[in-house]
C-alpha positions, -999 to 999 in steps of 0.1 A, spaced: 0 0 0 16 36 -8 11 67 13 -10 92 5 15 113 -5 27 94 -33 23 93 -72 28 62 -76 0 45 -97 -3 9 -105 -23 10 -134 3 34 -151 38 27 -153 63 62 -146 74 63 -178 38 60 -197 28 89 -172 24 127 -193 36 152 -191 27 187 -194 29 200 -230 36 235 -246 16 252 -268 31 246 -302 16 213 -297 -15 225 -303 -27 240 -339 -58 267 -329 -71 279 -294 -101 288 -285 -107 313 -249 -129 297 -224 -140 323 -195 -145 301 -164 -177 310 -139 -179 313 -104 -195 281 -102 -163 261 -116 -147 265 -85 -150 239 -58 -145 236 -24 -108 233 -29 -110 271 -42 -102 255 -79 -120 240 -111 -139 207 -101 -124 180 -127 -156 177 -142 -158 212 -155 -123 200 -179 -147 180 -196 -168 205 -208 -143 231 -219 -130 197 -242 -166 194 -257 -171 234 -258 -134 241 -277 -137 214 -306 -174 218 -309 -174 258 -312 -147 253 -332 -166 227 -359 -195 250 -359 -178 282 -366 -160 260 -397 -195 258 -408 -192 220 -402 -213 215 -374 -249 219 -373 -262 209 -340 -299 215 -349 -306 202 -380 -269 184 -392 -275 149 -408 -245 135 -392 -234 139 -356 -205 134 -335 -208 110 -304 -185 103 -278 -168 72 -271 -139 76 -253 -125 106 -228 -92 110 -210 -77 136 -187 -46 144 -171 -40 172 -144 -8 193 -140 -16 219 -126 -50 237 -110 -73 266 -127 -94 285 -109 -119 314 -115 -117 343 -123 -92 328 -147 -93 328 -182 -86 294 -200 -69 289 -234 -76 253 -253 -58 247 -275 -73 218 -301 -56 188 -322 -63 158 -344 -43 130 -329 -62 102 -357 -84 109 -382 -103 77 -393 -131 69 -415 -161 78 -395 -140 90 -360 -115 112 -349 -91 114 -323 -94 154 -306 -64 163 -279 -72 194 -260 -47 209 -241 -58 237 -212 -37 269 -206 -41 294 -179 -38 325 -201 -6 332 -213 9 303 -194 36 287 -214 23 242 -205 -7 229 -203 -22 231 -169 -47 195 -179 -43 175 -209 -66 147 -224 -81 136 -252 -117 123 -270 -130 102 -296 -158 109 -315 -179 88 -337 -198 101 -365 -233 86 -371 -263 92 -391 -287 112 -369 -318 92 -373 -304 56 -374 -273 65 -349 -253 39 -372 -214 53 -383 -213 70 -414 -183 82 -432 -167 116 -423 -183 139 -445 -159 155 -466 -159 197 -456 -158 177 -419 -127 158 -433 -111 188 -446 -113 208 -411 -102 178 -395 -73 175 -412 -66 210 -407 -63 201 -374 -34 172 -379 1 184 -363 24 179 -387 50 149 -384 
């Protein structure tokens, strides 16, 4: 049994853990204003809020690209898979920066990882990452990127 105090985790070796990541990793940011409400108890952003921001950054993002219609968009993005690691705490009245990648671009899902700045900060203060799926509204069944999606997706690809 390890202390409290320690970092040691079982399920992830030291060397698979991440670290924090500067912002040329990321290819476009988006600014997220946190609330009041964010914080809790602890005086900083509850993990769950991290979550949002991920859904908020690529999502605004998709939808300003004119790829995204949330309303009345044939095909739809669901999520399958979410990851987060923390560095290093936010806390309101902070601003956040996102910054937003394509880590795998497949044939009806993609691979986002978002990286969370305090402003100006140089490394990412949480890190993680999320799979979507692309379905048919209606039947919920995959369908293949559609191709102005593909093209901002790809957009999105670090080079490398």
């Amino acid at each position: 049994m390890t202390s409290p105090a320690s970092t040691s985790c079982a399920c992830v070796p030291a060397a698979a853990r991440p670290a924090p990541q500067a912002r040329s990793a990321y290819r476009v940011f988006r600014c997220i204003a946190t609330r009041w409400a964010d914080n809790d108890m602890y005086g900083h952003v509850n993990n769950v809020v991290y979550y949002g921001w991920f859904d908020t950054a690529v999502n605004a993002h998709l939808i300003e690209q004119g790829v995204l219609d949330i309303h009345a968009g044939q095909t739809i993005g669901l999520v399958v898979e979410t990851r987060c690691n923390y560095f290093a705490p936010l806390a309101f009245p902070q601003t956040v920066e996102a910054g937003i990648r394509v880590a795998r671009l497949g044939g009806s899902s993609v691979c986002y990882e978002l990286g969370l700045f305090a402003q100006g900060a140089p490394l990412t203060a949480a890190a993680g990452h999320f799979i979507h799926v692309y379905v048919d509204r209606a039947s919920r069944r995959p369908v293949p990127l559609p191709p102005a999606l593909r093209a901002v997706l790809q957009a999105l690809v670090m080079p490398g």
